[in-house]
N, CA, C and O atoms as a CHARMM CRD file, in Angstrom:
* protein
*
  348
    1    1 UNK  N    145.26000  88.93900  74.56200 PROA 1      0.00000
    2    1 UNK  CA   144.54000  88.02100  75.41100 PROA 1      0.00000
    3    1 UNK  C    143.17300  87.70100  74.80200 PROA 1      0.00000
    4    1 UNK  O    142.84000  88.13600  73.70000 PROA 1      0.00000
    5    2 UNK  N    142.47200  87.00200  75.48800 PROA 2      0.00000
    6    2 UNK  CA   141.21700  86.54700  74.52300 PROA 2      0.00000
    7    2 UNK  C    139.97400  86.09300  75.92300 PROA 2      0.00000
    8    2 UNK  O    140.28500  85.87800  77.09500 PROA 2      0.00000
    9    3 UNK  N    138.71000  86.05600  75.38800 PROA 3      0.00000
   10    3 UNK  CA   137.62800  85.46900  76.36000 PROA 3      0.00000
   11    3 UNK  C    137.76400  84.40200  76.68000 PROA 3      0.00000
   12    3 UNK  O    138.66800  83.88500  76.02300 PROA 3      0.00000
   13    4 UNK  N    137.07900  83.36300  77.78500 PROA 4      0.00000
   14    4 UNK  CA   137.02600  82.08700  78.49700 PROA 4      0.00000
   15    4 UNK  C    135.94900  82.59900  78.83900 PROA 4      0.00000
   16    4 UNK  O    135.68600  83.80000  78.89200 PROA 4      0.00000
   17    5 UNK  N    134.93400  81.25100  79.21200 PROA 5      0.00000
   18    5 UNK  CA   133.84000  80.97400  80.20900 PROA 5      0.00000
   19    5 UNK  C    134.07800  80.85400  81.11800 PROA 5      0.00000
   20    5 UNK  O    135.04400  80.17000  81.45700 PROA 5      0.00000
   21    6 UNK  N    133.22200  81.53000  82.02100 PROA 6      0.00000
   22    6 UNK  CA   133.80900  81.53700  84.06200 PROA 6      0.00000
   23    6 UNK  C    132.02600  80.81200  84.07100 PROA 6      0.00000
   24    6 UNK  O    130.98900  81.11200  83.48000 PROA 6      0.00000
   25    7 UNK  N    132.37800  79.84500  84.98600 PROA 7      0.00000
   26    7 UNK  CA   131.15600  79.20200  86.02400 PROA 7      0.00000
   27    7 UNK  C    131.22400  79.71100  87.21100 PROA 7      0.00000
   28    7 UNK  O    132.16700  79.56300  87.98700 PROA 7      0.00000
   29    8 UNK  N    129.97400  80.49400  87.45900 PROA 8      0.00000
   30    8 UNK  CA   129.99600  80.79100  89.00700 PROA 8      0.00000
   31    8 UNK  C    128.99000  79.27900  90.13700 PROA 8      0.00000
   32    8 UNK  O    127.81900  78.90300  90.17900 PROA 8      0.00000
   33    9 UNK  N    130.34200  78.83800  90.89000 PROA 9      0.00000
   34    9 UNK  CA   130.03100  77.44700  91.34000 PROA 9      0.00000
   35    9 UNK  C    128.58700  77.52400  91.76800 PROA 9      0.00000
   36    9 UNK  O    127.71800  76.78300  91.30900 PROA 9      0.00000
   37   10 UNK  N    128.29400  78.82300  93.02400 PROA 10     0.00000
   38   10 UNK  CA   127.56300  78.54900  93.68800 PROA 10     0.00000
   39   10 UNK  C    126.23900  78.55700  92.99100 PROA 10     0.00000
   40   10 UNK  O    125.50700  77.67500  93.44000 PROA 10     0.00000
   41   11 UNK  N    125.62800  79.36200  91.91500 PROA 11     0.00000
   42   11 UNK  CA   124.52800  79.18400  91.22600 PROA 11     0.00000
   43   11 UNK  C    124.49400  77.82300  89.82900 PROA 11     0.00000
   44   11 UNK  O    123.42300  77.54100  89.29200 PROA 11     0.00000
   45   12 UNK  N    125.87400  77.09400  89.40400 PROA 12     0.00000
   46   12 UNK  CA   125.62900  76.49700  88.93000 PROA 12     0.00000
   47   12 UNK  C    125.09600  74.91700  89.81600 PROA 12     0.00000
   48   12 UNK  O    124.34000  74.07600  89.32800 PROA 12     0.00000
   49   13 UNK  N    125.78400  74.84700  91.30300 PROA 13     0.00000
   50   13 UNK  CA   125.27700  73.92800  92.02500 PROA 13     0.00000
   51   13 UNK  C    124.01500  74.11600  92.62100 PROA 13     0.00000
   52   13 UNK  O    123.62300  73.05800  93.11400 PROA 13     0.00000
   53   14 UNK  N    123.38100  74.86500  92.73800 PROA 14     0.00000
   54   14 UNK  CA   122.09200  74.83300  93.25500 PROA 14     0.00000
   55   14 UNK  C    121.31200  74.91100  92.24600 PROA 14     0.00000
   56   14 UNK  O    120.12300  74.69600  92.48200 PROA 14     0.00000
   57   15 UNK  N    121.70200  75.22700  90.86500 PROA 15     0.00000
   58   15 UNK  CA   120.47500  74.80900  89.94300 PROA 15     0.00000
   59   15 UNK  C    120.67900  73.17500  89.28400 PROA 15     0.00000
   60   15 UNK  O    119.70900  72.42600  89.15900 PROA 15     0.00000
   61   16 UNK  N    121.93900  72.81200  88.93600 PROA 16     0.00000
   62   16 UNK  CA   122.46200  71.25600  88.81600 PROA 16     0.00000
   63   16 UNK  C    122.20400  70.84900  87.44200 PROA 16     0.00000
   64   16 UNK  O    122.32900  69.63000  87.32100 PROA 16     0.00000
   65   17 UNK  N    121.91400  71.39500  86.46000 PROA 17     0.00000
   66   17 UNK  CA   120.94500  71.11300  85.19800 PROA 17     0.00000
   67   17 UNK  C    122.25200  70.24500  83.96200 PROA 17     0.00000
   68   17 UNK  O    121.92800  69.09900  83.65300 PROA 17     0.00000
   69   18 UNK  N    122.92900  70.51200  83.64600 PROA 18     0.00000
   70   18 UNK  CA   124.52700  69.68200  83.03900 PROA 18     0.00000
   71   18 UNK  C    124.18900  70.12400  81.50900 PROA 18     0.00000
   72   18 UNK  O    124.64800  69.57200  80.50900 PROA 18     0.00000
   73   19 UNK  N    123.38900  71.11500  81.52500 PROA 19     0.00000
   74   19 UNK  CA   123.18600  71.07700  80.02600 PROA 19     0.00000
   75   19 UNK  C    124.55800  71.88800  79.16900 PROA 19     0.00000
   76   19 UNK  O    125.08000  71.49500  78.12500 PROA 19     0.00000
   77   20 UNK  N    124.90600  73.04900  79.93000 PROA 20     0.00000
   78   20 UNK  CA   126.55400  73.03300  79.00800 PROA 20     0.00000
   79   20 UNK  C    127.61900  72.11700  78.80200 PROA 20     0.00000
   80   20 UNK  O    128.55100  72.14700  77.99900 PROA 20     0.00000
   81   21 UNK  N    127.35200  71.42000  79.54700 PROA 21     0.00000
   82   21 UNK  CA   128.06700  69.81300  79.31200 PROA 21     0.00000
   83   21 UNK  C    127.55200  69.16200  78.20800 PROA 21     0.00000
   84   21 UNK  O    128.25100  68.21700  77.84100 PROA 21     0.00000
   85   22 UNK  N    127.18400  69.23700  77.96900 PROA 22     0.00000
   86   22 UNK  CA   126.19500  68.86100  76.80500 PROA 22     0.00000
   87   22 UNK  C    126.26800  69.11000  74.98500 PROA 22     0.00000
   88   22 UNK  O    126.24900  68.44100  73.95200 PROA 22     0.00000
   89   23 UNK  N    126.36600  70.62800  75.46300 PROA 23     0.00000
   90   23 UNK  CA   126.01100  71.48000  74.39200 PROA 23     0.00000
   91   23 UNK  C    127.10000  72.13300  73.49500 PROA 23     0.00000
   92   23 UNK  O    127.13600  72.55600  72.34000 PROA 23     0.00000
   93   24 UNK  N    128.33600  71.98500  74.97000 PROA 24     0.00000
   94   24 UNK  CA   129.71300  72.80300  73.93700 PROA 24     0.00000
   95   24 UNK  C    130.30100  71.86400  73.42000 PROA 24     0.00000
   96   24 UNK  O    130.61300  70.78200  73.91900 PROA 24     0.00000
   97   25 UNK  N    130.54200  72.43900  71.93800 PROA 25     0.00000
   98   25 UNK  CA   131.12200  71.98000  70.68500 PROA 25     0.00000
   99   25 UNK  C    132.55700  71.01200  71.12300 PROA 25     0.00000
  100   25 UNK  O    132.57100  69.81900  70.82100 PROA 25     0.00000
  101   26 UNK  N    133.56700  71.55700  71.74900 PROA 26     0.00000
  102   26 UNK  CA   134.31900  71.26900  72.08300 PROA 26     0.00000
  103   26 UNK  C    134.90900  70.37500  72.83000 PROA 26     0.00000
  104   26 UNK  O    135.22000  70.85800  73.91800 PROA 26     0.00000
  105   27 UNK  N    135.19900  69.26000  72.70800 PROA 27     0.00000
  106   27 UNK  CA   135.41000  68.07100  73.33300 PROA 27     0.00000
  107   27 UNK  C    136.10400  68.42200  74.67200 PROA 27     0.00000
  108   27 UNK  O    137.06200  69.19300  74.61400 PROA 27     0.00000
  109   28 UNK  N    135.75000  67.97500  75.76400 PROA 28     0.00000
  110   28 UNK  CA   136.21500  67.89100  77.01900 PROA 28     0.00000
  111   28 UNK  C    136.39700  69.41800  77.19800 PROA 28     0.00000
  112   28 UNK  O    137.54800  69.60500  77.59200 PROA 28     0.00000
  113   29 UNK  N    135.93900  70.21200  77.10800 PROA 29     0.00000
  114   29 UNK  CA   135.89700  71.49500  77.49600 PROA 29     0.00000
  115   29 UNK  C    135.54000  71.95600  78.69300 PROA 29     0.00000
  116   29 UNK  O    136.16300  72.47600  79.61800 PROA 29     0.00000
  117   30 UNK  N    133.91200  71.54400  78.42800 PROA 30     0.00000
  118   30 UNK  CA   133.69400  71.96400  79.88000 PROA 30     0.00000
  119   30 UNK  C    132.67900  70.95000  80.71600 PROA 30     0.00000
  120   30 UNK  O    131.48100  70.80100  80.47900 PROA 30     0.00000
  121   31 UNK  N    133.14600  70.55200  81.34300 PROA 31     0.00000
  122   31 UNK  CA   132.80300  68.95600  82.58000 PROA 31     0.00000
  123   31 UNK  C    132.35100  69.70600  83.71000 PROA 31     0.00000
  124   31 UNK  O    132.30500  70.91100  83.95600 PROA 31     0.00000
  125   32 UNK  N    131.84600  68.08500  84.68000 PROA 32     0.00000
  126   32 UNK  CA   130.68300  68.45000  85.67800 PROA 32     0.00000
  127   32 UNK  C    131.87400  67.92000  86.92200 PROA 32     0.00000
  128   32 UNK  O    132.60700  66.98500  86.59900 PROA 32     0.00000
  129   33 UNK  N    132.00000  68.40000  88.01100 PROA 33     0.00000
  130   33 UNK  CA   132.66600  68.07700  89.00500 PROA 33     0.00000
  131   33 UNK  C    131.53800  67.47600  90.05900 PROA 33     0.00000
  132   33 UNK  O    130.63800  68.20400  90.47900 PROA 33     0.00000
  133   34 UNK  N    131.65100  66.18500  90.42200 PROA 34     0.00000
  134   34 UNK  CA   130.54500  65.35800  91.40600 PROA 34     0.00000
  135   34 UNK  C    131.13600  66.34100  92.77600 PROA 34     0.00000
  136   34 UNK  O    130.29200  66.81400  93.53600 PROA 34     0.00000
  137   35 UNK  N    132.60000  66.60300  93.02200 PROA 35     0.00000
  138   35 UNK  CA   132.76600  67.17900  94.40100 PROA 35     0.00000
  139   35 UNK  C    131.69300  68.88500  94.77400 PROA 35     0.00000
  140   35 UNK  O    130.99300  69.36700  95.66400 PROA 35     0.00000
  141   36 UNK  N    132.05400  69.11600  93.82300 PROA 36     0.00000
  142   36 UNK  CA   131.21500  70.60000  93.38700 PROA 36     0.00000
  143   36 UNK  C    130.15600  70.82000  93.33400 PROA 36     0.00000
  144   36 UNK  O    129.52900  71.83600  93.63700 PROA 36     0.00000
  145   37 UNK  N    129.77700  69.65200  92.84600 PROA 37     0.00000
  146   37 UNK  CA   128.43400  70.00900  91.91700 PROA 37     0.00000
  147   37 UNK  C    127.68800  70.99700  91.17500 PROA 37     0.00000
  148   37 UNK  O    126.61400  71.59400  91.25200 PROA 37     0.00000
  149   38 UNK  N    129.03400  70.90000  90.17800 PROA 38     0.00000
  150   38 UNK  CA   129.20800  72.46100  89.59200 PROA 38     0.00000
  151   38 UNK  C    129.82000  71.88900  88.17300 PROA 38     0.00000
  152   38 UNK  O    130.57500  70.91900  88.11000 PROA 38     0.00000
  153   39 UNK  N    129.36300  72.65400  87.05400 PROA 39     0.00000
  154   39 UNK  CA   130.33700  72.59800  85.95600 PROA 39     0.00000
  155   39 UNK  C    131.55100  73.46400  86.16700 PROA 39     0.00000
  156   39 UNK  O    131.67700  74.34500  87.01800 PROA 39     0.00000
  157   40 UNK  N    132.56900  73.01400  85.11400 PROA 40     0.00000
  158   40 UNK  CA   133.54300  74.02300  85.13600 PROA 40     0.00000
  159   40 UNK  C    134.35700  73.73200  83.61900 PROA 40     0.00000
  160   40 UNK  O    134.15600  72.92000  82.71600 PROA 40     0.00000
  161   41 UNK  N    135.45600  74.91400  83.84600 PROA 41     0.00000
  162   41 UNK  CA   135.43400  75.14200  82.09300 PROA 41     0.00000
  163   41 UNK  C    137.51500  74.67200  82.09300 PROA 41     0.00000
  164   41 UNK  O    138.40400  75.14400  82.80200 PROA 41     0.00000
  165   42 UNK  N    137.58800  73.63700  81.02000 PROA 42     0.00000
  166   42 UNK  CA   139.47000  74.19300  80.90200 PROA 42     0.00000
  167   42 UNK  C    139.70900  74.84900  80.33500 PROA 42     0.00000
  168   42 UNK  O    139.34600  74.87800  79.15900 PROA 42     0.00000
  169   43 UNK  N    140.38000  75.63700  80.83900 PROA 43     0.00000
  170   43 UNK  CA   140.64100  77.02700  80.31500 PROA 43     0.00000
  171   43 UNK  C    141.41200  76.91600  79.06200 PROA 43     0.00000
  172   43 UNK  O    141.42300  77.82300  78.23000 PROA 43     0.00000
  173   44 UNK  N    142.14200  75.66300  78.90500 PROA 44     0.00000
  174   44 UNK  CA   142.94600  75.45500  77.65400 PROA 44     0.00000
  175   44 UNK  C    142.52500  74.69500  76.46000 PROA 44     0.00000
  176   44 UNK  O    143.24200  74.39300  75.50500 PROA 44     0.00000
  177   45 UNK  N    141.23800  74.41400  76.63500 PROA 45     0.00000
  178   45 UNK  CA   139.88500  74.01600  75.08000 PROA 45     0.00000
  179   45 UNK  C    139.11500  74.71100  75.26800 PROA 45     0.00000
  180   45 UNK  O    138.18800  74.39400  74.52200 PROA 45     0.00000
  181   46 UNK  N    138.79300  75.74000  75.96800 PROA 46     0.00000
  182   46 UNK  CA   137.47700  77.24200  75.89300 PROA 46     0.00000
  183   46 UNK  C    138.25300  77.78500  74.15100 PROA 46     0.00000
  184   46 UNK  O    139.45600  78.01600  74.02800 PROA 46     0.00000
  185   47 UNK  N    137.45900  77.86700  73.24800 PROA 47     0.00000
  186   47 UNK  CA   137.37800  78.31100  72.16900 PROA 47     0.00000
  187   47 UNK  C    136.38700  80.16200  72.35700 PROA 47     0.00000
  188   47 UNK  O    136.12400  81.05600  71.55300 PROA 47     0.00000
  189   48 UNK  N    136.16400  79.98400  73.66400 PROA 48     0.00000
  190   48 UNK  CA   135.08900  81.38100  73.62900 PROA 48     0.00000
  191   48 UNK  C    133.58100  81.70300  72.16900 PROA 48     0.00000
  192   48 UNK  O    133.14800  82.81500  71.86600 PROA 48     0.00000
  193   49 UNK  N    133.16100  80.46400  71.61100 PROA 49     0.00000
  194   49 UNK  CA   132.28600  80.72300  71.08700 PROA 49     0.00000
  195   49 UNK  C    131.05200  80.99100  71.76000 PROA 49     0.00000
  196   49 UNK  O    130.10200  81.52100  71.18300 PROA 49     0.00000
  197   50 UNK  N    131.03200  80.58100  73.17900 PROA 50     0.00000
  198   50 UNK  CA   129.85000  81.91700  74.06500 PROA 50     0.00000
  199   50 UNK  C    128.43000  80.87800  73.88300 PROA 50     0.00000
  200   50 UNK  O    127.45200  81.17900  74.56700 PROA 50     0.00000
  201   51 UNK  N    128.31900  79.45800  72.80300 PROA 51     0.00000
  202   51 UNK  CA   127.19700  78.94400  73.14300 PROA 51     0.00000
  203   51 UNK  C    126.72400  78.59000  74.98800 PROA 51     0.00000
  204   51 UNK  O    125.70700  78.62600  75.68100 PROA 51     0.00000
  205   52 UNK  N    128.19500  78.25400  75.15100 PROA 52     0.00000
  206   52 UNK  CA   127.40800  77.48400  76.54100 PROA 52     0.00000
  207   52 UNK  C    126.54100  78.90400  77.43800 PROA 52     0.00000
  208   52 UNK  O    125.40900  78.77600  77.90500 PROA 52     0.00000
  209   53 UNK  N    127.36500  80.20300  77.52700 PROA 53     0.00000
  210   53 UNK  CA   126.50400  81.41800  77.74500 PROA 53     0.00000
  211   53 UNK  C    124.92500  81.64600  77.51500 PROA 53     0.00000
  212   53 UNK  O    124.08600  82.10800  78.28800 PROA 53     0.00000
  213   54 UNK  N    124.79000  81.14000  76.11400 PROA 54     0.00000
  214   54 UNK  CA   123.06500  81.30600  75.46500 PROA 54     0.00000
  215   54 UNK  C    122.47200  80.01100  76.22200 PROA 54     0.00000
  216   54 UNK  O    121.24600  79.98800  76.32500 PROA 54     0.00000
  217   55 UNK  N    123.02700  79.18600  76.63700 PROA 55     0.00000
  218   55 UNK  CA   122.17900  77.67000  76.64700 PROA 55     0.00000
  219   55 UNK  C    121.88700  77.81800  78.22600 PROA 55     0.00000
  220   55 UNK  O    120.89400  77.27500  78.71000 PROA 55     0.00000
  221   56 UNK  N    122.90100  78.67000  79.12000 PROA 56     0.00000
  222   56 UNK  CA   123.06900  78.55200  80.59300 PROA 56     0.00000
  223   56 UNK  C    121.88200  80.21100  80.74200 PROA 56     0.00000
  224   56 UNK  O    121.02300  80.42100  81.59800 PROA 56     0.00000
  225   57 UNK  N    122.12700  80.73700  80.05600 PROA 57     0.00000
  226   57 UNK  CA   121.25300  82.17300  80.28600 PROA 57     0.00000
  227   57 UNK  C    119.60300  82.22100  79.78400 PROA 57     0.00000
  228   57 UNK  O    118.57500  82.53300  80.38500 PROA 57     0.00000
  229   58 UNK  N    119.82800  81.82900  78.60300 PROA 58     0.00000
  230   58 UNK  CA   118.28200  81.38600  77.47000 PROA 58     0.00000
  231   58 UNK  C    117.88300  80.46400  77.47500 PROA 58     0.00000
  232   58 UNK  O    116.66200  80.31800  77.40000 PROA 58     0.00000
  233   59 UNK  N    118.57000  79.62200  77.55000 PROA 59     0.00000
  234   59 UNK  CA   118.04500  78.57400  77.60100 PROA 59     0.00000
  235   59 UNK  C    117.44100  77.49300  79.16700 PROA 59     0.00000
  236   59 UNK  O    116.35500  77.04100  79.52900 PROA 59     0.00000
  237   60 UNK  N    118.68000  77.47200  79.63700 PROA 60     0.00000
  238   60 UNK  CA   118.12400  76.92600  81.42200 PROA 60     0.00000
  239   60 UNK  C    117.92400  78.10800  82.24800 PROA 60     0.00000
  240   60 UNK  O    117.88800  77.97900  83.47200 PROA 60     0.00000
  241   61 UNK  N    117.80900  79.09200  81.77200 PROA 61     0.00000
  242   61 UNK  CA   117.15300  80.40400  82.64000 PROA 61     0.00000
  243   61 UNK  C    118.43900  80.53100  84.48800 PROA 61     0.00000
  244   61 UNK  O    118.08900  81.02700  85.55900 PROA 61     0.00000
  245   62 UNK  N    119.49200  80.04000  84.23700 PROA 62     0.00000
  246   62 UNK  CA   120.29300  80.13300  84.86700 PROA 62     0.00000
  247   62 UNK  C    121.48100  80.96200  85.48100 PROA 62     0.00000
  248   62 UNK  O    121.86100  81.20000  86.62700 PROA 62     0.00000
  249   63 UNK  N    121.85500  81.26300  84.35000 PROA 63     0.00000
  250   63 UNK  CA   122.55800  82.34300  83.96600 PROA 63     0.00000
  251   63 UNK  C    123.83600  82.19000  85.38600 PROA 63     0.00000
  252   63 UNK  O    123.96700  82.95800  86.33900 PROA 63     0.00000
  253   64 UNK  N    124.54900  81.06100  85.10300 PROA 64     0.00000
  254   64 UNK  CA   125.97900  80.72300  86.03900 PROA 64     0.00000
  255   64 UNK  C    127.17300  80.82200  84.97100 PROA 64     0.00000
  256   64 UNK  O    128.25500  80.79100  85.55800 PROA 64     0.00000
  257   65 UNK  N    127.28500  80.91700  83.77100 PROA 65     0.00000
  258   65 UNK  CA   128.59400  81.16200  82.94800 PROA 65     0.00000
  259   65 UNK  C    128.31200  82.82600  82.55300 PROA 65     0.00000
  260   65 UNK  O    127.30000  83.43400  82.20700 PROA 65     0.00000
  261   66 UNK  N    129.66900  83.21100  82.77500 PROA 66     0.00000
  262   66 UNK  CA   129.84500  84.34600  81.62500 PROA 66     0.00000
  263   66 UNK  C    130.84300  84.40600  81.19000 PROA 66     0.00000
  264   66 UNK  O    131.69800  83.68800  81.70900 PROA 66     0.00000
  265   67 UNK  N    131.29100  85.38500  79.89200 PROA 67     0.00000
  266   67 UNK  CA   132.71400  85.37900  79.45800 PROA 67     0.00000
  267   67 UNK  C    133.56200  86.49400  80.40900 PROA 67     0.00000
  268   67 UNK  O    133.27400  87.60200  80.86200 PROA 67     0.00000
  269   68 UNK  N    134.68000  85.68200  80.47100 PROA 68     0.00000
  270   68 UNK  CA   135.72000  87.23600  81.08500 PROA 68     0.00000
  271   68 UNK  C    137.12900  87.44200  80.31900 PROA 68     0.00000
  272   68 UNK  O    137.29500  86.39000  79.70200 PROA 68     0.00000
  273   69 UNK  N    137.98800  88.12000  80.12100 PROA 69     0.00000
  274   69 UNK  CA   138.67700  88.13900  79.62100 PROA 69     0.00000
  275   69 UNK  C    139.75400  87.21900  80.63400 PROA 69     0.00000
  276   69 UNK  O    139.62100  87.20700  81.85800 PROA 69     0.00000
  277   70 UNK  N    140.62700  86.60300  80.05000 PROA 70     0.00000
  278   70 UNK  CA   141.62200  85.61100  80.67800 PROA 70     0.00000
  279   70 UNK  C    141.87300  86.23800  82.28900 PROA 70     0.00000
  280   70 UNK  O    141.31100  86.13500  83.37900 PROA 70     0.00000
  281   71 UNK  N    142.91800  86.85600  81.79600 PROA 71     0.00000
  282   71 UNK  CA   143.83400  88.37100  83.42800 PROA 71     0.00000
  283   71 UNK  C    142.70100  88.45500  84.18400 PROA 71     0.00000
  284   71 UNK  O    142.87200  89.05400  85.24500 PROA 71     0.00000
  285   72 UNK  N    141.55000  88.03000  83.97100 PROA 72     0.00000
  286   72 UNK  CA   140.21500  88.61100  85.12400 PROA 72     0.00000
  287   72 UNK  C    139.80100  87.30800  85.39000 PROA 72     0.00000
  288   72 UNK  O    138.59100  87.48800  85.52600 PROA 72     0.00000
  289   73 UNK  N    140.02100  85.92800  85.58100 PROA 73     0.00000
  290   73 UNK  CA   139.77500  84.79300  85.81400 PROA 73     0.00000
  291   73 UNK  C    139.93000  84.74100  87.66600 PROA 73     0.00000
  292   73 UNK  O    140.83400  85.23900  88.33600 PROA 73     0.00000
  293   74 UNK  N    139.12000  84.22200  87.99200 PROA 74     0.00000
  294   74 UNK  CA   139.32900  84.39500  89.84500 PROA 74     0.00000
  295   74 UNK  C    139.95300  83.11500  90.12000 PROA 74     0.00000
  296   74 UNK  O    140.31300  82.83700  91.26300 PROA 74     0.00000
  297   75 UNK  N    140.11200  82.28600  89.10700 PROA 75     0.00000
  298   75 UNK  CA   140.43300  80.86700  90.17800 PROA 75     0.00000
  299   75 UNK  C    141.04700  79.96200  88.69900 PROA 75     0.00000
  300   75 UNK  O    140.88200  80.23100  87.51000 PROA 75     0.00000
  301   76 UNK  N    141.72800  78.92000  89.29200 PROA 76     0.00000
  302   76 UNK  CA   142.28000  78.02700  88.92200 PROA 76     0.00000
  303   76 UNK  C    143.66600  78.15600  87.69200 PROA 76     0.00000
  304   76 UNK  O    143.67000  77.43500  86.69300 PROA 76     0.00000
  305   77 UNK  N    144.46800  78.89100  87.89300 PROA 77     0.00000
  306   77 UNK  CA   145.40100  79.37800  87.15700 PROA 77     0.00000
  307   77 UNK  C    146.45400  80.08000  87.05400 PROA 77     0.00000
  308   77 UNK  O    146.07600  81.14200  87.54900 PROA 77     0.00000
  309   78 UNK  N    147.72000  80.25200  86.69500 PROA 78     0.00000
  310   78 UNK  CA   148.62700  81.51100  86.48600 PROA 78     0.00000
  311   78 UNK  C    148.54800  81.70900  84.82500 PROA 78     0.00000
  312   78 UNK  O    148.32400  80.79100  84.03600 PROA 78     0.00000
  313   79 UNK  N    148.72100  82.74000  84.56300 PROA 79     0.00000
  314   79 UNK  CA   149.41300  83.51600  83.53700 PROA 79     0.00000
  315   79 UNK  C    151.02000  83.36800  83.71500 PROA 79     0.00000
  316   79 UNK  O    151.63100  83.48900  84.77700 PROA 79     0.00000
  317   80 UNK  N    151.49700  83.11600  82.60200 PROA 80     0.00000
  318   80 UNK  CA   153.05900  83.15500  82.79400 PROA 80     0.00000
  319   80 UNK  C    153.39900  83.49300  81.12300 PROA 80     0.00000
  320   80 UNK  O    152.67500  83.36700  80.13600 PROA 80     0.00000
  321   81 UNK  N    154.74400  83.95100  81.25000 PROA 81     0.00000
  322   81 UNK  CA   154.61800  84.11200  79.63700 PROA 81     0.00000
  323   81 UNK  C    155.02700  83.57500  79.01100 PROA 81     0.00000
  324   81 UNK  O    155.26300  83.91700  77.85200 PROA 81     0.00000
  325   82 UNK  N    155.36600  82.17000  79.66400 PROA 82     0.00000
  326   82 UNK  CA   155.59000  81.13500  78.26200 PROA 82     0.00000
  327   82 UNK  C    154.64800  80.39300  78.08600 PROA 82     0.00000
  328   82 UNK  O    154.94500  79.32200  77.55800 PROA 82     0.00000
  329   83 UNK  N    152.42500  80.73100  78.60200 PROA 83     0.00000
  330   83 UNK  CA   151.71400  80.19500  78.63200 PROA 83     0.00000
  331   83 UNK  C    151.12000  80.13900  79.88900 PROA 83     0.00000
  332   83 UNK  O    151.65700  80.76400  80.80300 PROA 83     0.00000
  333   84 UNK  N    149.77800  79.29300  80.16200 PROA 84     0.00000
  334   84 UNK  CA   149.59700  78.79500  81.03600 PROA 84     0.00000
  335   84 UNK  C    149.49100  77.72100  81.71800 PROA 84     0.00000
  336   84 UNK  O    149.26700  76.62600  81.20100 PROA 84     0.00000
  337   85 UNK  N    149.63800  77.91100  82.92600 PROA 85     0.00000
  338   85 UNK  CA   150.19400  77.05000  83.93400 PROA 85     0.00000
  339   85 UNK  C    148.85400  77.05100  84.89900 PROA 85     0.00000
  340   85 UNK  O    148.35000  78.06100  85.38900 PROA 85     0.00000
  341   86 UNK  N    148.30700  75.45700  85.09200 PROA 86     0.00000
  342   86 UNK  CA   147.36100  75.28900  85.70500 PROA 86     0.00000
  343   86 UNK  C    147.57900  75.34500  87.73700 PROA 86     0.00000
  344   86 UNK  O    148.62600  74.85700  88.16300 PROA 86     0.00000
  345   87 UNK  N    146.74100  75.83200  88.59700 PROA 87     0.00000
  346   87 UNK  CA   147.05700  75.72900  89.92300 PROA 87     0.00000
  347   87 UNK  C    146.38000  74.52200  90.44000 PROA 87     0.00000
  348   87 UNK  O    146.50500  74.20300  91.62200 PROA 87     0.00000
């Protein structure tokens, strides 16, 4: 299994800043939800290089992403073993 970025909604919506949107390398990775008002990450272009972590922690003094290992993800997903399968 491998790391992903988790957004925790409620501190990324009350600070609102879009700068990991911004910043990760990775095309369409990780987007801003207007319903939310929250970033959030697809779990299936997270490369786990952990910038958006430094930019959300060091940088916007925010600190709403961290890495978790996949199996420890709280939301939006199954594990199956021919891959994953979005909920």
């Amino acid at each position: 299994m491998y790391y992903i970025a988790e957004v925790d909604k409620e501190i990324c919506s009350a600070k609102n800043c879009h700068l990991c949107t911004q910043y990760c390398p990775e095309a369409n990775c990780i987007n801003y939800s207007e319903a939310d008002k929250s970033a959030y990450v697809s779990v299936d272009r997270c490369k786990a290089c952990e910038i958006c972590v430094y930019i959300c922690s060091d940088i916007a003094k925010n600190d709403a992403i961290k890495m978790k290992w996949i199996e420890d993800m709280s939301e939006g997903f199954v594990i199956k073993k021919s891959g994953i399968v979005l909920r």
